[in-house]
C-alpha positions in Angstrom: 220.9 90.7 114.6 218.9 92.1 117.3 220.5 96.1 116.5 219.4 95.3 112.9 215.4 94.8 113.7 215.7 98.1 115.6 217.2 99.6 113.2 214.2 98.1 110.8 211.9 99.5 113.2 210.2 95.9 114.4 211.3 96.1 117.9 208.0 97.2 118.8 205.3 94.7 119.4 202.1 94.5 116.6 199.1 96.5 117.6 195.8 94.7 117.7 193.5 96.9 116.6 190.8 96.8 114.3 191.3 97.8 110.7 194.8 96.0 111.0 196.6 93.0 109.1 198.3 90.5 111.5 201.4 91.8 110.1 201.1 95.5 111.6 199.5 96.8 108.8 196.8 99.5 108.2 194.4 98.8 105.4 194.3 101.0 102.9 198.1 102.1 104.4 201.3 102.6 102.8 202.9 99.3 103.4 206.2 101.3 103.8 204.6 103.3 106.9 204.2 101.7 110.3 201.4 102.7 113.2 202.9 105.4 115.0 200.5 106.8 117.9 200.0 109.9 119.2 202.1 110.7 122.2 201.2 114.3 122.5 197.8 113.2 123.4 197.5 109.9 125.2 194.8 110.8 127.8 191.4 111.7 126.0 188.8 113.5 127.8 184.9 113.0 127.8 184.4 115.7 125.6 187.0 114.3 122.7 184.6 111.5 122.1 181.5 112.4 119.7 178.3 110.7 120.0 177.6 108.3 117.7 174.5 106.1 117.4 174.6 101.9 118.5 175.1 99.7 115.5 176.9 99.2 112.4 178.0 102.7 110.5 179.1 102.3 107.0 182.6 104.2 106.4 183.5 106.7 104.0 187.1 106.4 103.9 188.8 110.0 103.2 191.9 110.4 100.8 194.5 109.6 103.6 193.1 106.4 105.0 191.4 105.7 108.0 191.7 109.6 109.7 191.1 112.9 107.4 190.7 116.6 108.6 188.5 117.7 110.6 185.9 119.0 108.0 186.3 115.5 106.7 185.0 113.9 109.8 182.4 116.2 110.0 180.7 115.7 106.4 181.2 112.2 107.3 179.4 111.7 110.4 176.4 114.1 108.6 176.1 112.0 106.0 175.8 108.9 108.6 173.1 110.6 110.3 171.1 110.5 107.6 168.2 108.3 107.8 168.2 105.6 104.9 165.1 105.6 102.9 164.7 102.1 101.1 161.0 103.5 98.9 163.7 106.1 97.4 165.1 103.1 95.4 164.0 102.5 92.5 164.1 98.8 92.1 161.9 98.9 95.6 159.2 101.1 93.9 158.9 98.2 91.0 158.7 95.6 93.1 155.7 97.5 94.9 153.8 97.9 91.9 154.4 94.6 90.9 153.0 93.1 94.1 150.1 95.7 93.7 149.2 94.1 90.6 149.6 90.3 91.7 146.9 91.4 94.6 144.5 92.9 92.1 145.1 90.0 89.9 144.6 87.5 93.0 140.9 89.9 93.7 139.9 90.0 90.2 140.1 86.1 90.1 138.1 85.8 93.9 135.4 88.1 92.3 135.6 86.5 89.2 134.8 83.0 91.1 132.3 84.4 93.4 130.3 85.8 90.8 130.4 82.6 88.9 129.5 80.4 91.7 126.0 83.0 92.7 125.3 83.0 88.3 125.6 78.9 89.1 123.0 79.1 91.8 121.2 81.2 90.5 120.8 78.9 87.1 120.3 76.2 88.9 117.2 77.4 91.0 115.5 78.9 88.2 116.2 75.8 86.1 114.6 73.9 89.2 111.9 76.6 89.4 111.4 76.0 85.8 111.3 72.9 85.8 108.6 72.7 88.7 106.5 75.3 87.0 106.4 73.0 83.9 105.5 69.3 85.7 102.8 71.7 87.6 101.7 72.9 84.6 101.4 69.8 83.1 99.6 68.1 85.5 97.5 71.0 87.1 97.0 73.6 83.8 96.3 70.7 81.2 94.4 73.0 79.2 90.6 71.7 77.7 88.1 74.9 79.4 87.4 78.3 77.9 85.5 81.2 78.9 84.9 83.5 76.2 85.6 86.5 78.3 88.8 85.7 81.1 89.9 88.9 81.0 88.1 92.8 81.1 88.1 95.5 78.9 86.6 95.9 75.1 85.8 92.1 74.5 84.8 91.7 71.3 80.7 90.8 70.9 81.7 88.0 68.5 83.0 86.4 71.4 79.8 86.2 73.2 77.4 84.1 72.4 74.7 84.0 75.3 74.0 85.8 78.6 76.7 84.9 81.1 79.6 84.7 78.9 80.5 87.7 80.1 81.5 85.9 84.1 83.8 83.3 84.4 82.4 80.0 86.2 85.1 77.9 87.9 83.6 74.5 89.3 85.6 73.4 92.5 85.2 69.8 93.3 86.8 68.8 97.2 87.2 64.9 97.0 87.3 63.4 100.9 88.0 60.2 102.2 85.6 58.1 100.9 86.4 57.4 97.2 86.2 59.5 94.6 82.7 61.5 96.4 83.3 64.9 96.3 82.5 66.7 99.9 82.7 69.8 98.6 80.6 70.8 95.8 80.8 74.9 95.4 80.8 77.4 92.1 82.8 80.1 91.7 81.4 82.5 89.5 83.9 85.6 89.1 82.7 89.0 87.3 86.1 90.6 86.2 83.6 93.5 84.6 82.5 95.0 87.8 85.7 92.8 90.1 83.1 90.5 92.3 83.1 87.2 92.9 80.0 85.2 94.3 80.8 81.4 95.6 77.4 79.0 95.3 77.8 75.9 97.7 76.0 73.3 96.4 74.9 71.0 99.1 76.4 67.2 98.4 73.4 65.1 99.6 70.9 67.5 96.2 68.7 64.3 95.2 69.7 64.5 91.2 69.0 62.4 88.2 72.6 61.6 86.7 72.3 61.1 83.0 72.6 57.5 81.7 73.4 56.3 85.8 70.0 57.0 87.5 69.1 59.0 90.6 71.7 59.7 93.6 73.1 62.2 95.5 74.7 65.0 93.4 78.5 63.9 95.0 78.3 60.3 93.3 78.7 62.5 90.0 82.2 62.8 89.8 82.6 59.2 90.6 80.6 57.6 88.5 81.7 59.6 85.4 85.4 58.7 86.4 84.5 55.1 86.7 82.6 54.0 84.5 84.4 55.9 81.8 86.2 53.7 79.4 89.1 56.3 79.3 92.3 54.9 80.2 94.6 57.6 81.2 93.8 59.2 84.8 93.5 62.8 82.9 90.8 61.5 80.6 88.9 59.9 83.8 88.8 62.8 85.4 87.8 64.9 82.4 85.1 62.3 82.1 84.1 62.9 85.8 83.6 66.5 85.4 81.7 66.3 82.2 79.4 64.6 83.7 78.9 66.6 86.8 78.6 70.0 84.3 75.4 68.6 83.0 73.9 67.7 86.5 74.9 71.2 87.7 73.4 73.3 84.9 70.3 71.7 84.8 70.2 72.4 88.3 71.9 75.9 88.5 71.2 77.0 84.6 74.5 78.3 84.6 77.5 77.0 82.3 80.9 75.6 83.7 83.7 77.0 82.2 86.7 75.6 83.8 87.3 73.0 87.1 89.5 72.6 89.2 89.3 68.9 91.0 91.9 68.9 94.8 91.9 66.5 97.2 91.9 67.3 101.2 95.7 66.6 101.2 96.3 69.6 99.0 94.1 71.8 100.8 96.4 71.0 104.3 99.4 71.4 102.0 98.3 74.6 100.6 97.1 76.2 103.9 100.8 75.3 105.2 103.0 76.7 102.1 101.1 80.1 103.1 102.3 80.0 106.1 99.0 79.4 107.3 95.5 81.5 107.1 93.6 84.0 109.1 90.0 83.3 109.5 87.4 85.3 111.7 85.3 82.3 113.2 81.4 83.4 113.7 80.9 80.5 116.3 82.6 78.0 117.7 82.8 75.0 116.5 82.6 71.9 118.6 82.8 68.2 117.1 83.8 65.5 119.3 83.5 62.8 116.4 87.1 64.7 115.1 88.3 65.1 118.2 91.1 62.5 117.8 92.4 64.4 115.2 92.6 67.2 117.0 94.4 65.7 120.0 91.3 64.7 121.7 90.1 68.2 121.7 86.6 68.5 120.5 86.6 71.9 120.3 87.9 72.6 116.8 87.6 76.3 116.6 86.4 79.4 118.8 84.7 82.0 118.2 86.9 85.2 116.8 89.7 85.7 114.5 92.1 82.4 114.5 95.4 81.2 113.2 94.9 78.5 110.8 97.5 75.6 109.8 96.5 73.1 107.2 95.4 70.5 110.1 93.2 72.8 111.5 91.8 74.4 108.8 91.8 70.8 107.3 88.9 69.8 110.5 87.3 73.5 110.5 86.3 72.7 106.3 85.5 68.8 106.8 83.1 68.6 110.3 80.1 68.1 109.7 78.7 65.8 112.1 77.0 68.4 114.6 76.3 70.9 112.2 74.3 71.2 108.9 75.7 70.8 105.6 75.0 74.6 104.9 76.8 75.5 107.8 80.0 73.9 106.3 79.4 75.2 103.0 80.0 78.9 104.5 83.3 77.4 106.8 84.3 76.3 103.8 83.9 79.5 101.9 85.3 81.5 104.6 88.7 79.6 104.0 88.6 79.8 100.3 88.5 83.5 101.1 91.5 83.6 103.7 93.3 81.1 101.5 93.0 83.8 98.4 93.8 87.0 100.7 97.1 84.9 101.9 97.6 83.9 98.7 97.8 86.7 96.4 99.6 88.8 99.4 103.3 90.0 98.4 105.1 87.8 101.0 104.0 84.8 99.1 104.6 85.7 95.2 108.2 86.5 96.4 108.9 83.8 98.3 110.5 80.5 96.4 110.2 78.4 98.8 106.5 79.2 99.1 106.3 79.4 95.5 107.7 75.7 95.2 105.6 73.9 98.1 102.7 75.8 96.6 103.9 73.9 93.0 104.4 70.3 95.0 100.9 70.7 96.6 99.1 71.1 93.5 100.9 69.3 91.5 100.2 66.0 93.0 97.2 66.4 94.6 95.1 69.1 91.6 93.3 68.7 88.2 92.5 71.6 86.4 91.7 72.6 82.6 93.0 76.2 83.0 96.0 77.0 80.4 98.5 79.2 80.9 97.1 82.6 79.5 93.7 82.0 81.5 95.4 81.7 84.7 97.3 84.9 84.3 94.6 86.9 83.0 92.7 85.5 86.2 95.4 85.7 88.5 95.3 89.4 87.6 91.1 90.0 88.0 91.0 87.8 91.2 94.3 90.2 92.8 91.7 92.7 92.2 88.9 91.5 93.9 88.6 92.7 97.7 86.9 90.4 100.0 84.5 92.3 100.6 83.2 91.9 97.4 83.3 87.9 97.5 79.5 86.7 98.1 78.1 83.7 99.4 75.0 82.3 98.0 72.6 81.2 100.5 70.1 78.2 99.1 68.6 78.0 102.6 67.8 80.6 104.4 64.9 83.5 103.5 64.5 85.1 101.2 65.9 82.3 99.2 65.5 79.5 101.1 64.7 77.5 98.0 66.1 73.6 99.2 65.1 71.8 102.3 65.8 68.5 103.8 63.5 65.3 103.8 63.9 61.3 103.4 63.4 59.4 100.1 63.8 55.8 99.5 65.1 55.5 103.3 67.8 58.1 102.9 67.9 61.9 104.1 68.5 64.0 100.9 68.4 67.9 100.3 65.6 68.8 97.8 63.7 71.6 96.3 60.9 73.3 98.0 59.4 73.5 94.6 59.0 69.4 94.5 62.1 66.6 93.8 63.8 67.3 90.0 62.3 70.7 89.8 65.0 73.6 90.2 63.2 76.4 88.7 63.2 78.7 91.7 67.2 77.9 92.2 68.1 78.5 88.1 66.3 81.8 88.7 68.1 82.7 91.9 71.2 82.1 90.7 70.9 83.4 87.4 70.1 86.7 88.3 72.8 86.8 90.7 75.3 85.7 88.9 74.7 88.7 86.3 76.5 89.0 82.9 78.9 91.8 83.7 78.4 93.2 80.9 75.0 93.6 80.8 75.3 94.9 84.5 77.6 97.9 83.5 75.4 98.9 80.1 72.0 98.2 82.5 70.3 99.5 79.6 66.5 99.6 79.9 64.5 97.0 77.6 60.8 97.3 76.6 58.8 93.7 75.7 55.4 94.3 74.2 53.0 91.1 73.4 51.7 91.5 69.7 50.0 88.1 69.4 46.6 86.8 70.3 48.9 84.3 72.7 48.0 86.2 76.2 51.3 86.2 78.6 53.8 85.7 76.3 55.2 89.2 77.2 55.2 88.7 81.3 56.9 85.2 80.2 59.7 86.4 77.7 59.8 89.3 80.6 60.5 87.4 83.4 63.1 85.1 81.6 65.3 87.8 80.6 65.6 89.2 84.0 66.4 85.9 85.2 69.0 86.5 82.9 70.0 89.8 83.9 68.7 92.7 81.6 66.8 95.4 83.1 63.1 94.9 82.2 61.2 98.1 82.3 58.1 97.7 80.7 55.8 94.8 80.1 52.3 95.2 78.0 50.2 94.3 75.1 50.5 96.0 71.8 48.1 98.2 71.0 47.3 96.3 67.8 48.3 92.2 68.0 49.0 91.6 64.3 50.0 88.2 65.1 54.0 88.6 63.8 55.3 85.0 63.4 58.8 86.5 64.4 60.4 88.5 67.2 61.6 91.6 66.7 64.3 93.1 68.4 64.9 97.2 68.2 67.5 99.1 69.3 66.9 102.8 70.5 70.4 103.6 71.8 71.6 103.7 68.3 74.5 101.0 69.0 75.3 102.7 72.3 75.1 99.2 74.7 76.8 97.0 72.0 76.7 93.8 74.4 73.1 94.0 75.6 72.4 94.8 71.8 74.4 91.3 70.9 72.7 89.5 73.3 69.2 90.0 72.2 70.3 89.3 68.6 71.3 86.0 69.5 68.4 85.0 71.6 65.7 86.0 69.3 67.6 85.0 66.4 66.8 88.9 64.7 68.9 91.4 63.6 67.8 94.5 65.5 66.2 97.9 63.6 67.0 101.3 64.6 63.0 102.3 64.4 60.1 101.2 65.3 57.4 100.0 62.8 54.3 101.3 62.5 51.4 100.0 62.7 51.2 98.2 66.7 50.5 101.0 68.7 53.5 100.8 70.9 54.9 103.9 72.6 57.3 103.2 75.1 58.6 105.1 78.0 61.4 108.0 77.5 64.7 106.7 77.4 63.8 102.9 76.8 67.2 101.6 74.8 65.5 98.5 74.0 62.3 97.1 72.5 61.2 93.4 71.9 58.0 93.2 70.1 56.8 89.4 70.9 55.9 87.3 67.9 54.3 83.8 68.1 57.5 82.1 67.5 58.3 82.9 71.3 55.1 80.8 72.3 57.3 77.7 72.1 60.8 79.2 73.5 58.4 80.3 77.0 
């Protein structure tokens, strides 16, 4: 038995090597051919082994099994030294651009999102800035004044019906803490012809007669015409209380009131803070100790120089009044207005929202007004215009027209005319002529008045009133031959040249103006006169 496995050829013992069966056998071998080493060369050198790199080597397994020639091994181990290059496959290359597409998906939807969410914000604060522009303009723009010429350029005549329609006359009532008396009593008169403004504080102790409520001081106005009016809504009251102070103020002034504007001292803080705060150049320091507890026991409420106003302090700088006169607030107070308008209409604020929004809150509660809309803008536009240097204070008080003084009356100080209680003759005049129609201003054409009745001064009278109203009077005489004319008679040398001036004269005589002169009176006026009024005894009654 044991001859027979030799003879078999299993009296050798099983190799274990790797790439072997258990049972002897070489994979991928004949299973008829057993491992038979190499005797002729059983002790390899260093230089019989080839370098090959650590790690796992795919095989290539040649024709004969495991071995193969030489030039076998060698395209074999070439080909294992190559590096393997997984972007050369193809399905690699898909999956790249497929995963290249999820991520611009994936972006596309973040943008997509983002730009949603800032159009959703942005919606929502111009809906709230809509929103707060409409209650403000409900409350505060409620519409009800009118000034036949808001904004410049080629007004049409038909528009204007008297001297002064060409300005626009904006009545600013400041109500304090006592009731409904306004402390602040000032007219803002605002040429957008010529881009001036003039401000005309009207002192609040003026002795007046109120029609249909008796004599008082001129701040008792507003009050008693808000009252006492049988109005029921708050918008009517007020209404009522500025009617009433428009007549009171243009029989003293002689001036018409085209819109008001009605704040209370908590919007003037609010408003001063919304800027940001104002910048006012103080003449003198002002020292109050009655307010010194609102100003943190300090009586000093302001020194002299350029200051940094918040609305507290500017708040105290426009209401003391204890240790100075009442004229001397006047001009604090119109030195703020002036600071207030240069912050306001400054660039920082008009594109700031949040400014923009307080500014709404602040005059929204605390404002009446009967601007609309379109007056606003076209105002908004004429006042940008205006630099401050241009914006006047009138002065009732000091010379040349110091035309009011102070004096008691029934046991109480009062401010009164120089001229004698109730008689404002000397102020209407004052103010008249400052306050000059801009349109007659820019024309400034020359005007003529001759006296052809029997009626002696009736030429110096109608003279005098129409520069109080702003023409430019150049020649005042008698005709040459007074033929008595029971009518005025209004000529017009420029041939339609000064349109406006040419208007107004129409409408105060009541004439339709010639283009000649007649014949007959003897007049010959001066070279270049535009304008001629012959006097006629119908003006005996309007003098």
């Amino acid at each position: 038995m044991r001859d027979n496995n030799k003879k078999a050829g299993f009296h050798r013992k099983a190799a274990s090597l790797d790439g072997f069966v258990t049972d002897g056998r070489r994979l991928g071998a004949s299973p008829n051919r057993s491992y038979q080493p190499n005797h002729a060369n059983q002790t390899p050198t260093l230089d019989s082994f080839r370098r090959r790199s650590d790690g796992f080597h795919a095989m290539r397994q040649s024709p004969g099994g495991l071995g193969g020639t030489a030039a076998e091994l060698a395209e074999r181990d070439e080909l294992l030294d190559e590096p393997i290059v997984l972007d050369d496959i193809g399905y690699d290359k898909r999956q790249d651009k497929v995963r290249g597409k999820v991520r611009r998906a994936r972006w596309r939807k973040v943008l997509k999102r983002t730009a949603l969410t800032i159009l959703a914000v942005v919606i929502a604060v111009a809906g709230y800035m809509g929103y707060k522009f409409y209650d403000t303009q409900r409350q505060v723009l409620s519409g009800g004044g009118h000034a036949p010429a808001v904004c410049d350029g080629d007004v049409p005549v038909s528009q204007l019906a008297k001297e002064g329609d060409g300005r626009v006359n904006v009545l600013l009532l400041g109500i304090g803490s006592e009731g409904l008396l306004t402390d602040t009593i000032m007219i803002a008169s605002i040429d957008p012809i010529t881009d001036k403004i003039d401000l005309l504080s009207v002192p609040r102790d003026l002795w007046v007669a109120i029609p249909g409520n008796g004599q008082e001081k001129i701040n008792a106005t507003y009050e008693y015409g808000w009252t006492r009016s049988s109005a029921k809504s708050q918008f009517e009251k007020n209404k009522a209380g500025v009617g009433l102070m428009d007549k009171v103020l243009e029989n003293v002034t002689g001036v018409t009131i085209h819109y008001h504007a009605v704040f209370d001292f908590a919007a003037f803080k609010q408003i001063v803070d919304a800027l940001g705060g104002v910048t006012v150049n103080v003449p003198e320091t002002l020292y109050d100790p009655t307010i010194a507890w609102e100003n943190h026991y300090n009586p000093v409420i302001a020194t002299k120089g350029i200051q940094q106003f918040d609305g507290a302090r500017a708040l105290l700088y426009a209401k003391s009044r204890q240790t100075s006169s009442d004229f001397a607030r006047a001009e604090r107070q119109r030195l703020l207005l002036v600071a207030i308008k240069d912050k306001a209409l400054s660039v920082g604020t008009f594109s700031n929202p949040i400014k923009i929004v307080q500014l709404m809150n602040s005059l929204g509660n605390n404002v009446y007004s009967d601007f609309d809309t379109q007056s606003v803008k076209c105002l908004y536009e004429q006042v940008s215009e205006v630099k401050s240097a241009k914006i006047k204070s009138l002065d009732l008080v000091k010379p040349p027209n110091d035309l009011l003084t102070t004096g008691p009356h029934l046991g109480r100080s009062i401010v009164r005319p120089k001229t004698g209680l109730f008689d404002y003759s000397d102020v209407r005049k004052y103010v008249r002529t400052t306050f000059r129609d801009g349109f007659l201003a820019k024309e400034n054409a020359t005007v003529a008045v001759y006296n052809a009745t029997s009626t002696a001064g009736l030429a110096t009278a109608t003279g005098n009133t129409l520069k109080t109203l702003g023409y430019n009077i150049t020649t005042v005489e008698n005709a040459a031959n007074q033929t008595n004319p029971s009518s005025t008679v209004v000529i017009d040398l420029s041939k339609g040249v000064n349109k406006y001036t040419r208007n107004y004269l129409e409408r105060r005589f009541g004439a339709t103006a010639l283009g000649s002169l007649p014949s007959g009176l003897g007049i010959n006026p001066p070279p270049n006169t535009a304008f001629v009024i012959i006097v006629g005894t119908d003006a005996s009654t309007d003098n």
